[in-house]
N, C-alpha and C positions, 0 to 999 in steps of 0.2 A: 307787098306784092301778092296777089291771090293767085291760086293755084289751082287747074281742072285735072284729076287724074283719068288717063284712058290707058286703055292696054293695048300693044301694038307687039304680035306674037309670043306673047308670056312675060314679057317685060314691063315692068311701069314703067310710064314715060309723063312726064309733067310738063305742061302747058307752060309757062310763062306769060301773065299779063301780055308784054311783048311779042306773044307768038311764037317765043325761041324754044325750041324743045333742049329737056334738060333730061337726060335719060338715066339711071342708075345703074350703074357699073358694080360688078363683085370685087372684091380688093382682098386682100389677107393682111392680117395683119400679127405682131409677139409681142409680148411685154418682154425686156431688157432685165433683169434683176440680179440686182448683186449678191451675191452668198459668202461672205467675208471671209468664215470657216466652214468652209466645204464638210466637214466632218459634224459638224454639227447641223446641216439644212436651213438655217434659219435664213431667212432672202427679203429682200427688201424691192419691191420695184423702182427703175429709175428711169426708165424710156422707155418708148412702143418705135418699133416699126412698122411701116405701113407701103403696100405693095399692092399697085392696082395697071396690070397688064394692058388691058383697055385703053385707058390712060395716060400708058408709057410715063410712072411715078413710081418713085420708090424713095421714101423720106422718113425721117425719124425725127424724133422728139425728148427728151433729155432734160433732167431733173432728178437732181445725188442730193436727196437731203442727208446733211453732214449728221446732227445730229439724231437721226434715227438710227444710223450705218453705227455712228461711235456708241447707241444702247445694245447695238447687237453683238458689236465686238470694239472695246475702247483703242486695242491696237491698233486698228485698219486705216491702212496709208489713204487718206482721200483722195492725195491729189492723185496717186494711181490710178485710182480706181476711176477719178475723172478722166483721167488722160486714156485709160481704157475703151471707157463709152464714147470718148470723144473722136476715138479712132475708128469704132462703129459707125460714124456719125460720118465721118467722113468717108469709109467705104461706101456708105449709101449717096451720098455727094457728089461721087468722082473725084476728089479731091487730090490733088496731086499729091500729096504727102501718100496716098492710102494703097500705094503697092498696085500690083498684080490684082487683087481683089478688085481692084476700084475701076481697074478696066474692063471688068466682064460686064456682060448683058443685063439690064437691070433683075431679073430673075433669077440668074445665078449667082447674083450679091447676095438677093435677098435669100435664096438657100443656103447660101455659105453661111449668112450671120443667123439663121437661125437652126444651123445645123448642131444637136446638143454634144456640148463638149463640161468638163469636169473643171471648169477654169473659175474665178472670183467674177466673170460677168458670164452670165446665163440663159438662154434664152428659152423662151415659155413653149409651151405650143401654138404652134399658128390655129388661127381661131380665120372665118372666113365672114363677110358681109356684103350689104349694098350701099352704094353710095355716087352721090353726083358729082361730090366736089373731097377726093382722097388728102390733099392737102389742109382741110377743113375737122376732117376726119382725124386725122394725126393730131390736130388740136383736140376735139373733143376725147380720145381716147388718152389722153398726156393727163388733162383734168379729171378721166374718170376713173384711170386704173393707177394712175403715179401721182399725182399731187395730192397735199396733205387732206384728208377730208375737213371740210369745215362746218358748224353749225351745230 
């Protein structure tokens, strides 16, 4: 698909072959990391959140590699810790299981889980971008900051 870029009041906006305009939206987004022993700091990233107003989305992404969690600390219950993240995963969802939390506005989910608390899942600072397609994003953000690098 080729692509023309024009500016339409400070925003880029792209053309589509098709004539369909596909505009970029700002989005926020945290990395999720687990910190096994709090007293010690060491953290492992395991999922991004991804929060784009515009676009009324709010989505996450989720990946506990077992053995990097058991080099940091060989004790660390994974399946907790999965069922932790998994509970984030579902506040951002709506999820029935996910409480109170899961019924708020998608902005005040996405405050909630990234509000910093002292707990074995952590969340980063929100870091802010642009983007066309936020659900595409949470992909590329899962591969750039939580999966294993390879190569």
């Amino acid at each position: 698909m080729r692509y023309e870029s024009l500016q339409r009041q400070g925003d880029e906006v792209r053309i589509a072959a098709e004539g369909r305009a596909m505009s970029r939206e700002t989005f926020e987004y945290a990395v999720l990391r687990v910190v096994p022993r709090v007293e010690r700091g060491e953290a492992l990233n395991a999922g991004v959140l991804v929060y784009c107003r515009q676009r009324d989305y709010l989505g996450s992404r989720l990946h506990l590699d077992v053995d990097r969690l058991r080099a940091l600390d060989p004790t660390a219950d994974a399946d907790a810790i999965g069922r932790a993240l998994q509970a984030a995963a579902d506040i951002c969802a709506a999820e029935p299981g996910a409480g109170a939390a899961g019924r708020e506005a998608l902005g005040s989910r996405f405050r909630w889980l990234t509000a910093p608390r002292s707990t074995v899942i952590q969340p980063g600072p929100v870091h802010t971008g642009l983007t066309e397609d936020p659900d595409a994003e949470a992909d590329r953000l899962l591969r750039l900051l939580v999966l294993p690098v390879t190569g």
